[in-house]
N, C-alpha and C positions, 0 to 999 in steps of 0.2 A: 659800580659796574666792574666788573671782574676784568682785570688787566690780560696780556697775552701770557704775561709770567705766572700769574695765578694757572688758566688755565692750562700752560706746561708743566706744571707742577702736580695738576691734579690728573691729568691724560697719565703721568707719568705714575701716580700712586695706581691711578688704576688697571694699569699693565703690570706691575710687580703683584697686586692683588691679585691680578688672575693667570697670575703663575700654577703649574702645581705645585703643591705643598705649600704655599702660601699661605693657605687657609688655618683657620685657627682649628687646632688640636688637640685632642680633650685625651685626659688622662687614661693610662691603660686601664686602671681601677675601676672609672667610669664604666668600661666594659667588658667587664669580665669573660675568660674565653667559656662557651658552653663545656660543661660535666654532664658525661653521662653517668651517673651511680646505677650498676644493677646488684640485686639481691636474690637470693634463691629464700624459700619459705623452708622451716623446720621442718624435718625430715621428722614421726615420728614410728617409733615402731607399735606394734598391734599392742604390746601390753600398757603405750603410753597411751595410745589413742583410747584404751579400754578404761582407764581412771576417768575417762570424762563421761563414759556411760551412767544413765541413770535419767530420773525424773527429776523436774524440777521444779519449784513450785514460783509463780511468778506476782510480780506485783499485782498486777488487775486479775488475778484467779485463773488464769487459764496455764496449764502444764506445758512443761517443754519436757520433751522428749529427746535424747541424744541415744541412739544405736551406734553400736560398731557394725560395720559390714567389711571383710574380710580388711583391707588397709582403708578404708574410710571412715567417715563421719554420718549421720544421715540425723539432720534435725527438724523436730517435728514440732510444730506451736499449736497445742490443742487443735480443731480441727482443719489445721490449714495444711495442703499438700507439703510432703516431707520433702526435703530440699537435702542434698551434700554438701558438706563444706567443709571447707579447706584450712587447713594451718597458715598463718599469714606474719604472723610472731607470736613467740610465748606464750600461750594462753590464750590466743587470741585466733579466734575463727570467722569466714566471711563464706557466705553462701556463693555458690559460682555462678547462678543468677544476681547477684548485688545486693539481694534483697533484704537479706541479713545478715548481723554482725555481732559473735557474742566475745564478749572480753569475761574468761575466768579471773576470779580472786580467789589468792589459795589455793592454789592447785587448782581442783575441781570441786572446791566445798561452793563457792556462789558463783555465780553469772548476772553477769548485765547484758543484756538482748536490746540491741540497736536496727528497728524495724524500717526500711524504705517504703513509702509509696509507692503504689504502682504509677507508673505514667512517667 
């Protein structure tokens, strides 16, 4: 049976515990302050945007198409609606619907065409 000194003892931890800052403390590391990173996309001019013009010939047989239209991109995957897209890094383009994503190798000699779902 817990004596009256026990229970002064333990009334007593539990008002320094519910001090503030009493509480246990977790490292700043633990919480990192939020970073915003922002980035702008490569700026290209017409005669860069122009090396990426051409046909392309794709894995499962259907052509891709890249036009230049005045400072744009406009690509086309055999008969699917032609779509714009935008410089996003280095060789690397993304439809402004999301829809697709192609990554040049080599300049403009290959592409990899990364297709989204609709839905």
């Amino acid at each position: 049976m817990p004596t009256v000194r026990h229970l002064a003892k333990l009334l007593a931890w539990l008002a320094v515990a519910a001090l503030p800052g009493a509480r246990a403390q977790t490292p700043a590391a633990a919480n990192p302050p939020r970073q915003v990173i922002v980035g702008s996309a490569p700026r290209l001019s017409t005669q860069e945007l122009a090396q990426y013009s051409g046909f392309y010939r794709m894995s499962d047989g259907r052509t891709l198409l890249i036009k230049r239209q005045v400072r744009t991109l406009i690509a086309q995957l055999g008969d699917t609606p032609s779509r714009e897209i935008v410089a996003v890094a280095p060789d690397v383009f993304v439809s402004r619907d999301g829809s697709m994503r192609l990554a040049f190798q080599g300049g403009a000699a290959d592409v990899s065409l990364t297709l989204r779902a609709p839905g």
